[in-house]
LUMDRENRO-108165 format. One line per field, with one value per atom (N, C-alpha, C): residue in one letter; atom name; residue number from 0; y, z, x. Coordinates in steps of 0.2 Angstrom, whole numbers, plus 5000, padded with zeros to 4 digits. Layout:
N
tortor <- [A ...]
zaba <- [CA ...]
roba <- [NUM ...]
yy <- [Y ...]
zz <- [Z ...]
xx <- [X ...]
END
This chain:
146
tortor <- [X X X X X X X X X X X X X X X X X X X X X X X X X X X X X X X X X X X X X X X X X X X X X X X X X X X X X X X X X X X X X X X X X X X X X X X X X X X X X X X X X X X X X X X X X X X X X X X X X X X X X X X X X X X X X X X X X X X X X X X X X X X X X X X X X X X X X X X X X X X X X X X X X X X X X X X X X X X X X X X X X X X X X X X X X X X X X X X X X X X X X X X X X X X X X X X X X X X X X X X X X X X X X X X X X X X X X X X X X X X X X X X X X X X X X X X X X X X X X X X X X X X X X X X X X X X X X X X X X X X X X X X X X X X X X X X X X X X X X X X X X X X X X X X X X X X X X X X X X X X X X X X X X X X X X X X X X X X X X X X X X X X X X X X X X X X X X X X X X X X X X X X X X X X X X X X X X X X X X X X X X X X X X X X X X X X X X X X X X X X X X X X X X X X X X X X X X X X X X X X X X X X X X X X X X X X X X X X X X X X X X X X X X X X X X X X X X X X X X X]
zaba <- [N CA C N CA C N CA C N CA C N CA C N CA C N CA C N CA C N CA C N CA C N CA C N CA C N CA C N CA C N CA C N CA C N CA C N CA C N CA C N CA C N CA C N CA C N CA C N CA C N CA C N CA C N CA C N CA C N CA C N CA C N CA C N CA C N CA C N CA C N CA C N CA C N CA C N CA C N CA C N CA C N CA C N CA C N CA C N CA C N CA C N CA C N CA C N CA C N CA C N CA C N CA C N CA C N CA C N CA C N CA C N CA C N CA C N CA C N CA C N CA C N CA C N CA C N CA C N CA C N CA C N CA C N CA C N CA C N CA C N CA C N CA C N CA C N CA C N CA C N CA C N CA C N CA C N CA C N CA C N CA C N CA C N CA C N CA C N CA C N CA C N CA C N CA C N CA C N CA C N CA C N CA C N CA C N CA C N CA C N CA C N CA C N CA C N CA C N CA C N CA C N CA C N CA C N CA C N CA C N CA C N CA C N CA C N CA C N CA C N CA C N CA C N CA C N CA C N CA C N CA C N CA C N CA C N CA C N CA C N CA C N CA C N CA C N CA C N CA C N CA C N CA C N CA C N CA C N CA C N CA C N CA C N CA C N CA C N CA C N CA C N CA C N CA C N CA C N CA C N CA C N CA C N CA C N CA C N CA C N CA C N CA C]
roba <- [0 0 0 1 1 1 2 2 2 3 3 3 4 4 4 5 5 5 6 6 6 7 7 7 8 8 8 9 9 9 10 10 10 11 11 11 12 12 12 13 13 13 14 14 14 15 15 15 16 16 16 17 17 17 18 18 18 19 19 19 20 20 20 21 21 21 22 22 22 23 23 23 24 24 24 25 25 25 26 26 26 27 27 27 28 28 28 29 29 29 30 30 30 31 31 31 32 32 32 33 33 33 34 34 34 35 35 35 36 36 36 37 37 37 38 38 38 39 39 39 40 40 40 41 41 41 42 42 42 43 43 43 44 44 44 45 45 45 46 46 46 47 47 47 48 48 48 49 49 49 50 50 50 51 51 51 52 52 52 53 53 53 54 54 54 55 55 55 56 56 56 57 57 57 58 58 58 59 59 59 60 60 60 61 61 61 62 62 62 63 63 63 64 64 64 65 65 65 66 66 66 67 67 67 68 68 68 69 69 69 70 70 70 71 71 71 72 72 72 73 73 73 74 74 74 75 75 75 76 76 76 77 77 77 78 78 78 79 79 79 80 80 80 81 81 81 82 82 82 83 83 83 84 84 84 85 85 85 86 86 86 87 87 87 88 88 88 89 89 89 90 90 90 91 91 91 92 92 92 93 93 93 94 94 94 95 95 95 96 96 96 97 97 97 98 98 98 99 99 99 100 100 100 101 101 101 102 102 102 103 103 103 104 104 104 105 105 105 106 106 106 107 107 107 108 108 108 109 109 109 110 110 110 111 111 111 112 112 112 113 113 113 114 114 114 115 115 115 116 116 116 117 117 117 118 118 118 119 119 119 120 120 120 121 121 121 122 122 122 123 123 123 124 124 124 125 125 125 126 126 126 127 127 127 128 128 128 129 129 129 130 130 130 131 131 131 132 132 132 133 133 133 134 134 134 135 135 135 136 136 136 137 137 137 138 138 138 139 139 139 140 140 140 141 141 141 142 142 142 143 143 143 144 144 144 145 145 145]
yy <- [4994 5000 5006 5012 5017 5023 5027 5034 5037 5039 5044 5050 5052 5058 5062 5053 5054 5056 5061 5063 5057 5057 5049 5049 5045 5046 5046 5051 5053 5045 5045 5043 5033 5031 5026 5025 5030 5030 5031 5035 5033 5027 5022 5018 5013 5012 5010 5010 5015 5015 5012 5017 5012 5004 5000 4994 4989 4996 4994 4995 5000 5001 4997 4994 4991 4981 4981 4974 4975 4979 4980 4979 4985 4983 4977 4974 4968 4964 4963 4957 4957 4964 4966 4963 4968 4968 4964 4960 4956 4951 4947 4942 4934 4936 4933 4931 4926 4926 4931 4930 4933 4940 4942 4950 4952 4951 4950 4954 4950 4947 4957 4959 4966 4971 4968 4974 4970 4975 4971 4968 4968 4961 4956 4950 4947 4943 4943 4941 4944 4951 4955 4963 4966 4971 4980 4981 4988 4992 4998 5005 5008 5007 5012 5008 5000 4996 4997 4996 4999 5005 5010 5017 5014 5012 5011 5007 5003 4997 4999 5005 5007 5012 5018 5020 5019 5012 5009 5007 5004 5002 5007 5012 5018 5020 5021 5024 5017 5012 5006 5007 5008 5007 4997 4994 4990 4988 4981 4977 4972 4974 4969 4962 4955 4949 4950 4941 4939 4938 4942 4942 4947 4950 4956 4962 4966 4972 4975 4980 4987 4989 4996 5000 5007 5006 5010 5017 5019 5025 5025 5017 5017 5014 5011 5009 5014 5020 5027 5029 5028 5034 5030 5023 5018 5019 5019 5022 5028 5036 5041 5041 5035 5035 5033 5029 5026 5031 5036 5040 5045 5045 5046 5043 5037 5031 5030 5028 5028 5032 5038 5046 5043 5042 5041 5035 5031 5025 5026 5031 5036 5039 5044 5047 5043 5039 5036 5030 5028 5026 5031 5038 5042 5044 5046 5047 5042 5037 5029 5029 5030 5030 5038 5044 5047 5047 5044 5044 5038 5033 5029 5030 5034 5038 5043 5046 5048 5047 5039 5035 5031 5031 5029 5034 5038 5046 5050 5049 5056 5061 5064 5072 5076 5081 5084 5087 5088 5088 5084 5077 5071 5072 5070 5069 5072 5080 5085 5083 5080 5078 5073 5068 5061 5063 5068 5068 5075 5077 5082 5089 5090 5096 5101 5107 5111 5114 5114 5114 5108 5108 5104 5106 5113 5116 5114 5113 5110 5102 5101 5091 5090 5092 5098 5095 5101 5104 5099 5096 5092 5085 5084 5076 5080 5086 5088 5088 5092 5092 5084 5080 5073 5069 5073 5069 5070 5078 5082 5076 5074 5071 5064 5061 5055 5052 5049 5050 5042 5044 5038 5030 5029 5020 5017 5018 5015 5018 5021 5025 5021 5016 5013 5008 5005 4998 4995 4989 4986 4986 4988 4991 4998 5001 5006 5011 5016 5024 5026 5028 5034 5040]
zz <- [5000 5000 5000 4996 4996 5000 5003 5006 5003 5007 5002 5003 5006 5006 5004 4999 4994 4986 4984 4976 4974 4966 4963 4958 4956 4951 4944 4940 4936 4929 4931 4925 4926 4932 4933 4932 4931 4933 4923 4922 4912 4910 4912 4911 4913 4917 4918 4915 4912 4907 4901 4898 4892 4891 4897 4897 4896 4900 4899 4894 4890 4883 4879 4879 4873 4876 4882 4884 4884 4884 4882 4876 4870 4864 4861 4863 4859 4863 4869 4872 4867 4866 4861 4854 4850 4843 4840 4844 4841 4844 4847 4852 4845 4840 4837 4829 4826 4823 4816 4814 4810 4812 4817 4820 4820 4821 4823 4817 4810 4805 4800 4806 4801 4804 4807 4810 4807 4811 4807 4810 4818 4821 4823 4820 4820 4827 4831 4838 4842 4844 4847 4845 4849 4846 4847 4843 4846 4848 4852 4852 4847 4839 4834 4829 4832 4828 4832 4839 4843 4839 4838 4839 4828 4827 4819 4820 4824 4823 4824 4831 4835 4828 4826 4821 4815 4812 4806 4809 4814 4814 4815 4819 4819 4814 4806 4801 4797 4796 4793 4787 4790 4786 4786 4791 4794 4797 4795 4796 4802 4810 4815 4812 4816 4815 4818 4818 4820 4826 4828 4838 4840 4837 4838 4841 4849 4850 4847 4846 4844 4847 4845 4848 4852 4858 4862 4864 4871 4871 4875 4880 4884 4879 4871 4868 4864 4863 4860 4864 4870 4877 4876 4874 4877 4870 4864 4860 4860 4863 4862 4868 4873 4877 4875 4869 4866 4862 4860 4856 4857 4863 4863 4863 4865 4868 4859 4854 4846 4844 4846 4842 4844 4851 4851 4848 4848 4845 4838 4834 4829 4827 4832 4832 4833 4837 4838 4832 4829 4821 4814 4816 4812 4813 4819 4822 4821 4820 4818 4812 4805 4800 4796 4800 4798 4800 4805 4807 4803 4801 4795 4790 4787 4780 4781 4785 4787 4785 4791 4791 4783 4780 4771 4766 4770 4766 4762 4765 4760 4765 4760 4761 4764 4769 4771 4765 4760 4754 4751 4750 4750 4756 4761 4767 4767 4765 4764 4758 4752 4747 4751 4754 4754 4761 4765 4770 4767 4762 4758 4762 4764 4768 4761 4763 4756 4756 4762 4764 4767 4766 4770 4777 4779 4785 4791 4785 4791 4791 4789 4789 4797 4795 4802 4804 4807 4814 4813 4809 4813 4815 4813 4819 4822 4824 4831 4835 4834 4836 4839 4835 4836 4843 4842 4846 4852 4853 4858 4861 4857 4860 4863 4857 4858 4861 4870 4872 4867 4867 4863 4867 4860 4863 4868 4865 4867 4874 4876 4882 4888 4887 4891 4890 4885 4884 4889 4892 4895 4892 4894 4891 4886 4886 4878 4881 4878 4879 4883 4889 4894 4893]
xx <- [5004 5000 5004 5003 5007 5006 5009 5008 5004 4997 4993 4995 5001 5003 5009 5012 5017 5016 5016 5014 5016 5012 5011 5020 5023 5029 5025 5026 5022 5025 5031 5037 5031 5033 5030 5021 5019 5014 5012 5015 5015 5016 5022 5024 5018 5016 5010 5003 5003 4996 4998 5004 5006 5006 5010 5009 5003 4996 4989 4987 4989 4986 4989 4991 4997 4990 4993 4987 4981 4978 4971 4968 4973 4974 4973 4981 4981 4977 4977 4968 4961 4962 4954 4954 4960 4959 4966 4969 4975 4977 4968 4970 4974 4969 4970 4976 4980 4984 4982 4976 4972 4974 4970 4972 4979 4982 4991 4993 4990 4993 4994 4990 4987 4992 4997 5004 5010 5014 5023 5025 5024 5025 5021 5020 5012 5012 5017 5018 5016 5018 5018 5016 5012 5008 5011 5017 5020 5017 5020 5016 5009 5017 5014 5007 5009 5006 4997 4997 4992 4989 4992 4988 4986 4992 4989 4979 4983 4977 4968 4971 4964 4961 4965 4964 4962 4964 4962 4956 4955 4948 4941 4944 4938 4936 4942 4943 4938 4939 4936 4941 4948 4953 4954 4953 4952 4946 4944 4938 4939 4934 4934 4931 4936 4933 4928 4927 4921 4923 4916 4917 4921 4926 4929 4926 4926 4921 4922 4919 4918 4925 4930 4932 4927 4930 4927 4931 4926 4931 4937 4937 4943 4948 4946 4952 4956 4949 4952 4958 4957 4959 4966 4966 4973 4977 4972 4978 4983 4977 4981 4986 4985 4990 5000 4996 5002 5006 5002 5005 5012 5012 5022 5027 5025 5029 5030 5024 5025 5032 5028 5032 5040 5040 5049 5052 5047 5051 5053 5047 5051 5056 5055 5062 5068 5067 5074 5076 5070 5072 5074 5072 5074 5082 5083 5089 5094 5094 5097 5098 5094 5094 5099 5096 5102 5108 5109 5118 5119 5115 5116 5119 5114 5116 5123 5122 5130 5136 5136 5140 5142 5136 5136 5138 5140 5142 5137 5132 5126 5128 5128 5128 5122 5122 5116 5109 5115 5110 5104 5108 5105 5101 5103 5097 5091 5091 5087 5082 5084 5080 5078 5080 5075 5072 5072 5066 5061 5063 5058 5059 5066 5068 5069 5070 5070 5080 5083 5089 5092 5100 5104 5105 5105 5104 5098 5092 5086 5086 5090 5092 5095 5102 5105 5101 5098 5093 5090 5086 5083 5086 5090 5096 5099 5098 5100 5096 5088 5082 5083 5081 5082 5087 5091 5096 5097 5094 5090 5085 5082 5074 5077 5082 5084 5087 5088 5096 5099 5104 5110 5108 5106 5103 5109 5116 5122 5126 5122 5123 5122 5114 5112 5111 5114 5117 5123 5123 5127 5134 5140 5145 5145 5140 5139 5141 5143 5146 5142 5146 5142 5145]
END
């Protein structure tokens, strides 16, 4: 039982919904290999593939099986939970692929055309924006750069 007179941990208390949205989710609309089958990973149900899934089906971008409820307003509510936990999992694939391209020798130029930036300067900023957001995966890797 916790102190009712210790403020809540905001950090654990996110992590905590997320992990219910993500199991609410895929309980409802991925219980099955079928339902699975309509994300990238047919095992297990991501963030982005959650907020995809709840989406497509409110959209009727996606069709519930048989027996499948309805999307409701607590599955709405668990999607737009997931929606940052997604967004960083983005950034930190975006952030990954340009140090990639880097590494591969594109030019800021180049980066700038294939993210549809109008300069090589706003490519820049934005993997620095990024790197801002994203602390270095190998930072907190077992052995990785501190």
């Amino acid at each position: 039982m916790s102190d009712p007179f210790t403020p809540p941990d905001a950090a654990a208390a996110a992590a905590q919904r997320a992990y219910a949205a993500l199991f609410r989710i895929a309980e409802r609309h991925a219980a099955s290999p079928e339902q699975r089958a309509r994300g990238a990973h047919p095992s297990v149900l991501a963030p982005h593939e959650a907020v995809r899934l709840v989406a497509f089906l409110l959209s009727g971008a996606a069709e519930r099986a048989d027996g499948e409820p309805e999307v409701d307003r607590a599955d709405i509510t668990a999607a737009l939970s997931l929606v940052p936990r997604a967004r960083a999992e983005f950034d930190e694939l975006e952030r990954g692929l340009l140090e990639m391209a880097r590494g591969r020798g594109l030019t800021w130029q180049e980066i700038a055309f294939g993210l549809g930036l109008a300069t090589p300067q706003a490519a820049r900023q934005r993997h620095a924006r990024l790197s801002e957001r994203v602390p270095d995966a190998g930072a907190d890797a077992p052995g990785g750069a501190s």
